[in-house]
VMD Tcl script that builds the backbone (N, CA, C; Angstrom):
set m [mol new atoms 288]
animate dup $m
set s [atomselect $m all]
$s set {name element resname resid chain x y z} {
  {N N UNK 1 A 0.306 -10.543 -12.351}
  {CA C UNK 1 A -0.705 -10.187 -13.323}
  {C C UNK 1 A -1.064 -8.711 -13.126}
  {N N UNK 2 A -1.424 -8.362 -14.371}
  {CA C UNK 2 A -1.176 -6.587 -14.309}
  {C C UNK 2 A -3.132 -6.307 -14.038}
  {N N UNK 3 A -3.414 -5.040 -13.101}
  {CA C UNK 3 A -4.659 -4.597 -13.100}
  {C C UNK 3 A -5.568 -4.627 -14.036}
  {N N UNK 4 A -5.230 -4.018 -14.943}
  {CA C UNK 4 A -5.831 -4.009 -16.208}
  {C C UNK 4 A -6.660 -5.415 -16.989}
  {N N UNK 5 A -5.315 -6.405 -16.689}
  {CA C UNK 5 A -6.096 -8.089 -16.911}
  {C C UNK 5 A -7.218 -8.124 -15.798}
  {N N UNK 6 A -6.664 -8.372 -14.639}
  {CA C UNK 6 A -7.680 -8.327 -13.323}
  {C C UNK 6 A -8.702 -7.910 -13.878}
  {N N UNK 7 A -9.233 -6.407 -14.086}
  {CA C UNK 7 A -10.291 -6.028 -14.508}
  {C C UNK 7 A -11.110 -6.709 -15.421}
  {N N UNK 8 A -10.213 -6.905 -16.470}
  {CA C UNK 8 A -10.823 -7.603 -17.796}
  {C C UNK 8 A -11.262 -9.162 -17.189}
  {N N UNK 9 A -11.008 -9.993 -16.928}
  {CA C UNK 9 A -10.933 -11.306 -16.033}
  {C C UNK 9 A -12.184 -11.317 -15.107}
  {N N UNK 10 A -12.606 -10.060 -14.403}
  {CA C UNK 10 A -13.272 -9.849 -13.470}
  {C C UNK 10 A -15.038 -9.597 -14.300}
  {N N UNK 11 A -14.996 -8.645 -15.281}
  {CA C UNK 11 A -15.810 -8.267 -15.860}
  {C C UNK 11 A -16.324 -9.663 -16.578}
  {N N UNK 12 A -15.459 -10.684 -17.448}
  {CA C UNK 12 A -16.024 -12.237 -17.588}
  {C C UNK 12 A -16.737 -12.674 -16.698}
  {N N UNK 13 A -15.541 -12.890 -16.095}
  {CA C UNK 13 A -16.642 -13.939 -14.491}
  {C C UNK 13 A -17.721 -13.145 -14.242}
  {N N UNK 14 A -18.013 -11.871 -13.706}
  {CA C UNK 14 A -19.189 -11.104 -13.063}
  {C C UNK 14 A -20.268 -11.118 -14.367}
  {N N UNK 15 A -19.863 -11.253 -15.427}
  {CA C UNK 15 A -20.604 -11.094 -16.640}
  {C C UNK 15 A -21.401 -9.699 -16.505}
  {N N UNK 16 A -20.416 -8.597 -16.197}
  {CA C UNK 16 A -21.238 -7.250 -16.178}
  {C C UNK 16 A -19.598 -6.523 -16.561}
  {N N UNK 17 A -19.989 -4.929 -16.874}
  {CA C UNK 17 A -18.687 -4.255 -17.196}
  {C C UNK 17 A -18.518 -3.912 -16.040}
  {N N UNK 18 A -17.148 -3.598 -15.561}
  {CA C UNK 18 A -16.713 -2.882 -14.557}
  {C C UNK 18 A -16.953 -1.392 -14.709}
  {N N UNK 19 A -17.319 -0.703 -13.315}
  {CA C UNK 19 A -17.146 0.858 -13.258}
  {C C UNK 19 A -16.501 1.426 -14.066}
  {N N UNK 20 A -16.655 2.297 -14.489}
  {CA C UNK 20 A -15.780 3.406 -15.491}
  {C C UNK 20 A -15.074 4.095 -14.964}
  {N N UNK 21 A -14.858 4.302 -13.517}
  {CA C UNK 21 A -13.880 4.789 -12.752}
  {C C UNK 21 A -12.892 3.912 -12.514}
  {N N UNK 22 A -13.104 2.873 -12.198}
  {CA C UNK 22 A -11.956 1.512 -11.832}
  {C C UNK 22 A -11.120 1.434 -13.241}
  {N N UNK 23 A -11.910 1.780 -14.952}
  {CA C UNK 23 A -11.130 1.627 -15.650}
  {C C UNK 23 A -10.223 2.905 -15.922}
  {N N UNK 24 A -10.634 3.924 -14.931}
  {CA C UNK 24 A -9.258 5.037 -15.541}
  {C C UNK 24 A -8.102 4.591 -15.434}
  {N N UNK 25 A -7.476 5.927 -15.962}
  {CA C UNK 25 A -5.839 5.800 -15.696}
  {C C UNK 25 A -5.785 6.282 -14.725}
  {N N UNK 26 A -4.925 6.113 -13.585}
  {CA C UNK 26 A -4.559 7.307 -12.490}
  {C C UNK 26 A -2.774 7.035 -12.439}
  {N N UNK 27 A -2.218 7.811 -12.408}
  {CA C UNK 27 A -0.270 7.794 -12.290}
  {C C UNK 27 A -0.573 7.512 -10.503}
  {N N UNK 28 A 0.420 6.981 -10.769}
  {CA C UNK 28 A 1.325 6.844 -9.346}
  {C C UNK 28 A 2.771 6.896 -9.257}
  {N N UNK 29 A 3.565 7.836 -8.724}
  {CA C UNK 29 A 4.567 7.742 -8.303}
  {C C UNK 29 A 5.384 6.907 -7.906}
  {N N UNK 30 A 5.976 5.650 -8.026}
  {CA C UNK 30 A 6.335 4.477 -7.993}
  {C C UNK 30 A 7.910 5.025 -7.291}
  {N N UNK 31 A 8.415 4.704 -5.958}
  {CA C UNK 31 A 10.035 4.406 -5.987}
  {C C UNK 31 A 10.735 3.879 -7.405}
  {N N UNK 32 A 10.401 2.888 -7.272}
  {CA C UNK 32 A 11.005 2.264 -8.141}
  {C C UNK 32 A 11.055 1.945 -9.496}
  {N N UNK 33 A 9.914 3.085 -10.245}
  {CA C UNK 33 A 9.657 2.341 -11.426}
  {C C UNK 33 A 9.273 4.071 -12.113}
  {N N UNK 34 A 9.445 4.862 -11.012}
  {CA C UNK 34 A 8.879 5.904 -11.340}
  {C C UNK 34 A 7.398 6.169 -12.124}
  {N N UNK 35 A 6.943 6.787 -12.733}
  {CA C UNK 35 A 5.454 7.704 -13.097}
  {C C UNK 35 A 5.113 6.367 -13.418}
  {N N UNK 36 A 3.700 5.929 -13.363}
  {CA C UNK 36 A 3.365 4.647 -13.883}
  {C C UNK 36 A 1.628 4.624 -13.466}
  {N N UNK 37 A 1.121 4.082 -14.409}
  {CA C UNK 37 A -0.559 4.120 -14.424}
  {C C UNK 37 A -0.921 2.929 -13.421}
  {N N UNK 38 A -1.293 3.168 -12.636}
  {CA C UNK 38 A -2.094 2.108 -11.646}
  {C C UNK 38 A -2.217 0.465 -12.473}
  {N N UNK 39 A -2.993 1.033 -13.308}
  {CA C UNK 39 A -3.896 0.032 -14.270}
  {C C UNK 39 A -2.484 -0.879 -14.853}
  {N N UNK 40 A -1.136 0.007 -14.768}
  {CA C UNK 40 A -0.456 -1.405 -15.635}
  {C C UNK 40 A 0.781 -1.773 -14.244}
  {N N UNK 41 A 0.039 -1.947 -13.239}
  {CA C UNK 41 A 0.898 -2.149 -12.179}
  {C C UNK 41 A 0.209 -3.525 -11.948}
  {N N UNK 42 A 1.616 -4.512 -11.713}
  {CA C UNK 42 A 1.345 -6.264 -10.655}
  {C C UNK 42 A 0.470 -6.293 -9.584}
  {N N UNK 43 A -0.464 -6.673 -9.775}
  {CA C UNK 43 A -1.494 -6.644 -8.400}
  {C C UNK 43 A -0.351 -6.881 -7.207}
  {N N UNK 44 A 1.021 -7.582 -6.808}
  {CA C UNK 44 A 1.982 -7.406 -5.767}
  {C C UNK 44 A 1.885 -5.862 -5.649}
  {N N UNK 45 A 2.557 -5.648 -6.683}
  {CA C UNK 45 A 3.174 -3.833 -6.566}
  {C C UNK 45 A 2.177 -3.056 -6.129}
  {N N UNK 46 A 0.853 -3.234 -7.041}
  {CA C UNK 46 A -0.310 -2.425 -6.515}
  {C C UNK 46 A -0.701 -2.349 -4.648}
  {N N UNK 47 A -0.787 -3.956 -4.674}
  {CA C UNK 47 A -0.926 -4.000 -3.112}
  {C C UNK 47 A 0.179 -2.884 -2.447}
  {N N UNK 48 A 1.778 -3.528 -2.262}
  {CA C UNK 48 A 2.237 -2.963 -1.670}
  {C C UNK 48 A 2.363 -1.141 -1.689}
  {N N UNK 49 A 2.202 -0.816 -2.904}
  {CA C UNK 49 A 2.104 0.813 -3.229}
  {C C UNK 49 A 0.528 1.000 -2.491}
  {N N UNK 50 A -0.640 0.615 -2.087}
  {CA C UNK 50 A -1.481 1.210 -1.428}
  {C C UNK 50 A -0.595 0.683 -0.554}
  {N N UNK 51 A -0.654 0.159 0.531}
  {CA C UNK 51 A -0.258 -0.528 1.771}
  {C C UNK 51 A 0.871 1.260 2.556}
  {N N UNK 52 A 1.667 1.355 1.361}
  {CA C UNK 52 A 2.381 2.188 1.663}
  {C C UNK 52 A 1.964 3.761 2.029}
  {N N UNK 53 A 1.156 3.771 0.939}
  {CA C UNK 53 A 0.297 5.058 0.749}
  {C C UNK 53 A -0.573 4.921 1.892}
  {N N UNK 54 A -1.160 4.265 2.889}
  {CA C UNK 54 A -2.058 3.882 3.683}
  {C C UNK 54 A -1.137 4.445 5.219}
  {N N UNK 55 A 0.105 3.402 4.682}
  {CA C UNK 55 A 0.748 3.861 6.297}
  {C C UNK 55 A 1.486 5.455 6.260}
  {N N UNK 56 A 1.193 5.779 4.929}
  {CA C UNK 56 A 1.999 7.876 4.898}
  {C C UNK 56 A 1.404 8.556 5.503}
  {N N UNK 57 A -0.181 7.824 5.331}
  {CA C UNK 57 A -1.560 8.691 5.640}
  {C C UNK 57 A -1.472 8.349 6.639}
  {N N UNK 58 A -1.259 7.663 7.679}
  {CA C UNK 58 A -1.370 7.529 9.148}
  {C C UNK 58 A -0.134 8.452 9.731}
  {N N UNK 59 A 0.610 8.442 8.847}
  {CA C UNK 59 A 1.738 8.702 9.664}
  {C C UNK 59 A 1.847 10.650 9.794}
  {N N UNK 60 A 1.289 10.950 8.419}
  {CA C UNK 60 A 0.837 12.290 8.362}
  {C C UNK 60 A -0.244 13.008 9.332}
  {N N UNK 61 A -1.514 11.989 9.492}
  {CA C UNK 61 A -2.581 11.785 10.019}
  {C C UNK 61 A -2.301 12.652 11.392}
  {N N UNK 62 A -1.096 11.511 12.003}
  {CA C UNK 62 A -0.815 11.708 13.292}
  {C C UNK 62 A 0.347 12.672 13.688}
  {N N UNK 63 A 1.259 13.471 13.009}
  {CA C UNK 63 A 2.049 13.972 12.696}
  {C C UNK 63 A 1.535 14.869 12.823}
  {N N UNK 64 A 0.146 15.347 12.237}
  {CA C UNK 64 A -0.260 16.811 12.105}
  {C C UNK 64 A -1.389 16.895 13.246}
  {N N UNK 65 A -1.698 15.883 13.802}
  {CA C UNK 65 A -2.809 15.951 15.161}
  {C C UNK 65 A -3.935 15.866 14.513}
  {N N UNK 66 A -4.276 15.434 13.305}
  {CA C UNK 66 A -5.473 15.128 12.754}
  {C C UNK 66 A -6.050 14.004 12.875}
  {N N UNK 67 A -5.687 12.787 13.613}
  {CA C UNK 67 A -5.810 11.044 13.533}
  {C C UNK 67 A -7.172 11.654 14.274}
  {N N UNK 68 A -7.462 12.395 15.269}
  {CA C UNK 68 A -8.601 12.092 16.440}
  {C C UNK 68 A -8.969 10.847 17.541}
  {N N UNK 69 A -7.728 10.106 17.022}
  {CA C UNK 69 A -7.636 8.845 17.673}
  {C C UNK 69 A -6.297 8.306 18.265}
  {N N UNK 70 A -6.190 8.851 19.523}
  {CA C UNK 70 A -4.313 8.212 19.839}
  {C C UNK 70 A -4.629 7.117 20.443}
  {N N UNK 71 A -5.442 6.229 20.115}
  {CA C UNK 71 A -5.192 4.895 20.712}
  {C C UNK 71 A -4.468 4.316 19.140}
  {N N UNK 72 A -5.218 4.990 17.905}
  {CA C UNK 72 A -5.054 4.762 16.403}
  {C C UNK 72 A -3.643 4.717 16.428}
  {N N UNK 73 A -2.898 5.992 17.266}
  {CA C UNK 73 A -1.628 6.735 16.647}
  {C C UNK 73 A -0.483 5.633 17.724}
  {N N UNK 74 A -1.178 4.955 18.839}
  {CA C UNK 74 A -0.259 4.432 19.471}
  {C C UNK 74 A -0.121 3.117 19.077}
  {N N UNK 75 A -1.379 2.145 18.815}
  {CA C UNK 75 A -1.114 1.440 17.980}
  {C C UNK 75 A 0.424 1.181 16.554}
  {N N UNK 76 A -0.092 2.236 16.061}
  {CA C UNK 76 A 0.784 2.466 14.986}
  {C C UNK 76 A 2.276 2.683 15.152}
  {N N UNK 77 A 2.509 3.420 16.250}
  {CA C UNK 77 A 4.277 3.234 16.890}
  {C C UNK 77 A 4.111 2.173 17.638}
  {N N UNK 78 A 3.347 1.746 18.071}
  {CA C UNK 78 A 3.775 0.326 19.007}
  {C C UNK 78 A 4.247 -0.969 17.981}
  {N N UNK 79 A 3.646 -0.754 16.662}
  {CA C UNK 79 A 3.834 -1.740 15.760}
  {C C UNK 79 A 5.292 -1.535 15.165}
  {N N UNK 80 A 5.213 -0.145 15.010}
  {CA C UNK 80 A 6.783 -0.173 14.088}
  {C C UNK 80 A 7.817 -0.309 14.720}
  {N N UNK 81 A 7.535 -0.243 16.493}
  {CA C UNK 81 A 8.685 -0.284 17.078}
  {C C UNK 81 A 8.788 -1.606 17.429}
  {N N UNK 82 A 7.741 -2.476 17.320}
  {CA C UNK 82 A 8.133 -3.516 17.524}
  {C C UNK 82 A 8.900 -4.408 15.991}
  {N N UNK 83 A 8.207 -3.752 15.192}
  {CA C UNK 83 A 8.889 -4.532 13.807}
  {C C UNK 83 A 10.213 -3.883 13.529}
  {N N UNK 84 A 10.852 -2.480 14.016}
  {CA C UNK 84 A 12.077 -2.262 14.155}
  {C C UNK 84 A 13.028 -3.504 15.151}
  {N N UNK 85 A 12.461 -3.018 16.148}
  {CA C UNK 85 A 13.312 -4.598 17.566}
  {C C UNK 85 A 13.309 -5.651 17.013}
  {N N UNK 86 A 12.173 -6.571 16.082}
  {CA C UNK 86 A 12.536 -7.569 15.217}
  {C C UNK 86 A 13.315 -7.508 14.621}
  {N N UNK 87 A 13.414 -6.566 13.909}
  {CA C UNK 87 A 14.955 -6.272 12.420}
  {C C UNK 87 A 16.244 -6.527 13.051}
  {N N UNK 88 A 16.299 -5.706 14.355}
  {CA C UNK 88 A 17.600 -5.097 15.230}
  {C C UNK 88 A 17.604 -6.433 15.865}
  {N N UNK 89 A 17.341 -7.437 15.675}
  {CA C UNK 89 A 17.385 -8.885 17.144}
  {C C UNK 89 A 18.306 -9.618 15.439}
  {N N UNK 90 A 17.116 -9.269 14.609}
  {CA C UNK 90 A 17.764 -10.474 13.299}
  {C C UNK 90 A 19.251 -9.914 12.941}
  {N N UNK 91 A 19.052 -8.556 12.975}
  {CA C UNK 91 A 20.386 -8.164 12.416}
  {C C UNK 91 A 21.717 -8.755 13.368}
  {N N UNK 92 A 21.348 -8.558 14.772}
  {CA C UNK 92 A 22.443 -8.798 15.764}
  {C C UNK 92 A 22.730 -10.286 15.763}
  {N N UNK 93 A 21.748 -11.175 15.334}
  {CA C UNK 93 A 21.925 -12.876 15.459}
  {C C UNK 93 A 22.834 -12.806 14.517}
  {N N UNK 94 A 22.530 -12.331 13.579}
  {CA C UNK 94 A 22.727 -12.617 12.162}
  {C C UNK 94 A 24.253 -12.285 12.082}
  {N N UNK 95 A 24.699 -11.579 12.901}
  {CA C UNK 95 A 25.949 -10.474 12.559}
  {C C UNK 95 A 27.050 -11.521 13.935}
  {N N UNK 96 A 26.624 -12.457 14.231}
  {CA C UNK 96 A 27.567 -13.100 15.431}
  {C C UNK 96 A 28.508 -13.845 14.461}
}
mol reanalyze $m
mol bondsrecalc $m
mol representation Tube
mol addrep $m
């Protein structure tokens, strides 16, 4: 279901209008779908496009010494390296 319904759906039930900011347009850069308005993106896609945008910003964050937090920044490689070693265990089972 696309944002735009969400909103509309949301504003019923709450029986009030939504923010006038929540109803802009904003583009997003999409891999896959290229230039595309937030508002007509699958709440999936939406999720995963913040999710993504979330982990750039960490990764920039810490990249440039701006996090202020290396427990934040170790966290964050401790995770990917462990979800890399997951991939690399499935790939090697997988590949016998």
């Amino acid at each position: 279901m696309k944002l735009k319904k969400l909103l509309e759906i949301n504003q019923m039930c709450e029986k009030r209008k939504a923010p006038f900011d929540a109803q802009e347009s904003f583009e997003y850069e999409s891999e896959s779908l290229g230039t595309i308005d937030i508002l007509d993106m699958d709440i999936t896609h939406f999720v995963r496009a913040f999710k993504l945008l979330d982990k750039k910003s960490k990764i920039n964050k810490w990249a440039s010494g701006q996090s202020g937090n290396s427990t934040i920044s170790l966290t964050f490689i401790s995770d990917q390296l462990t979800s890399l070693s997951k991939e690399l265990k499935e790939y090697t089972h997988n590949g016998d």
